[in-house]
N, C-alpha and C positions, 0 to 999 in steps of 0.2 A: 707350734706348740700343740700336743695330742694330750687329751684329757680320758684317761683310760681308768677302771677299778684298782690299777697296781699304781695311780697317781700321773702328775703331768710329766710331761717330757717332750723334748725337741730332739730330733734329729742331726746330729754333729754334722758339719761341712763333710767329711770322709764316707760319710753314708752315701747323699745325693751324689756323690762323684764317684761312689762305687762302682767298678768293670763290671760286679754281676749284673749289675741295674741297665748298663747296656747291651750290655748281652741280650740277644734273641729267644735264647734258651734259660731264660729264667730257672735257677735251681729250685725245687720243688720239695717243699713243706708240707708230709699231712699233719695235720694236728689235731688232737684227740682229747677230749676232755668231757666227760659226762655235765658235767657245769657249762651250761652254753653260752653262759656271758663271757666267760675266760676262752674257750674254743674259739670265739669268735672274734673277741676281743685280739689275741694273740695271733691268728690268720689276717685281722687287718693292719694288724702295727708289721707284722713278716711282709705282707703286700707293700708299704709303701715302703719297707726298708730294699726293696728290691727281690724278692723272693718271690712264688708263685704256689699261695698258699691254699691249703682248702681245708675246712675244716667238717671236723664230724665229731657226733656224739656217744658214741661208743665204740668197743672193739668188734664188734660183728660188722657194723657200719663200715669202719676202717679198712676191714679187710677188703672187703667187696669191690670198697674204693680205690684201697692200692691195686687191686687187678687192672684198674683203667687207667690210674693217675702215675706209676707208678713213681714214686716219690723217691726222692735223694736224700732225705732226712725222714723221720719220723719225731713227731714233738710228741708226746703221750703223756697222761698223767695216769698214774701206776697203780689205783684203786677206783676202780669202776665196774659196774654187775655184767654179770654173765661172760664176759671176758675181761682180764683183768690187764696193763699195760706191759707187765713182763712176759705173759700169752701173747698179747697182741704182737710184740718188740719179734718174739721168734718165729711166728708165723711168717712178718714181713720179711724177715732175712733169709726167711727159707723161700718164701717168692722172689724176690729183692737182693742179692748177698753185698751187691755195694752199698745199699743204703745206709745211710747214719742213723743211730739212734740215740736220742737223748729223752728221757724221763723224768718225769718232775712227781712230786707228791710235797703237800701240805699234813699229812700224818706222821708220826711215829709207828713204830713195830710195824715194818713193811720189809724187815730184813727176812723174814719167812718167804717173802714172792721172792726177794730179788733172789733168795739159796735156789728156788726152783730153776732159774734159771742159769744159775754156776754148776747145777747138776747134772743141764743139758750141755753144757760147752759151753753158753753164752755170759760175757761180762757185757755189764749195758753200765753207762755215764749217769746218776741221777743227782738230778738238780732239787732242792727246797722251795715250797713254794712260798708266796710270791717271789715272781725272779721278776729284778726289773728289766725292762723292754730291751734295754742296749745292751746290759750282758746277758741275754738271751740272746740275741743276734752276734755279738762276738762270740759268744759257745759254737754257734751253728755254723761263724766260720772259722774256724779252729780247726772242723773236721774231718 
């Protein structure tokens, strides 16, 4: 039982007996969140569901970091200063082009960013926030 800000939860049998989780090459999570109780919060529940997670606090951070980590997913939340999750989402895929993206936001009226982003080409997945811990993890392998 993990006692996180999005509430308690256990880990189902099909987690622990996950292939990624034996796998070597752990698939790799950045996750991004200006809020760094949920950044972090959601890089350690990805850690023990099997993933290899890192988290950061904003989109300048993130980028810097996908240069080194270079991540299989991007987890972001979609309203944060000086770079915002739909910037951050195309940047990574312009480094990145197989990387997954999924997006979260806890606001309304963010249909403005995500149009920035259907005006470059890019369609991105966003999620409401809170999302709870297990289907956040079935999203991510969905992708």
């Amino acid at each position: 039982m993990v006692e996180t800000p999005f509430g308690s939860f256990s880990f189902a049998d099909e987690f622990s007996s996950n292939p990624m989780r034996q796998s070597t090459a752990l698939p790799k999570v950045l996750v991004v969140d200006d809020e760094r109780r949920i950044a972090d919060t959601l890089a350690e529940i990805l850690q023990m569901a099997g993933f290899h997670a890192v988290a950061t606090y904003d989109g300048w951070t993130a980028l810097e970091t996908a240069t080194w980590f270079r991540p299989d997913y991007l987890l972001s939340d979609v309203l944060m200063p000086r770079l915002n999750g739909v910037q951050l989402a195309i940047a990574i895929r312009k480094m990145h082009p197989a990387a997954k993206v999924l997006l979260f936001s806890g606001q309304a009226g963010i249909s403005h960013i995500l149009l920035e982003g259907q005006r470059q080409g890019f369609e991105f997945d966003i999620l409401a926030k809170p999302i709870h811990p297990l289907k956040l993890i079935e999203r991510l392998k969905e992708q």
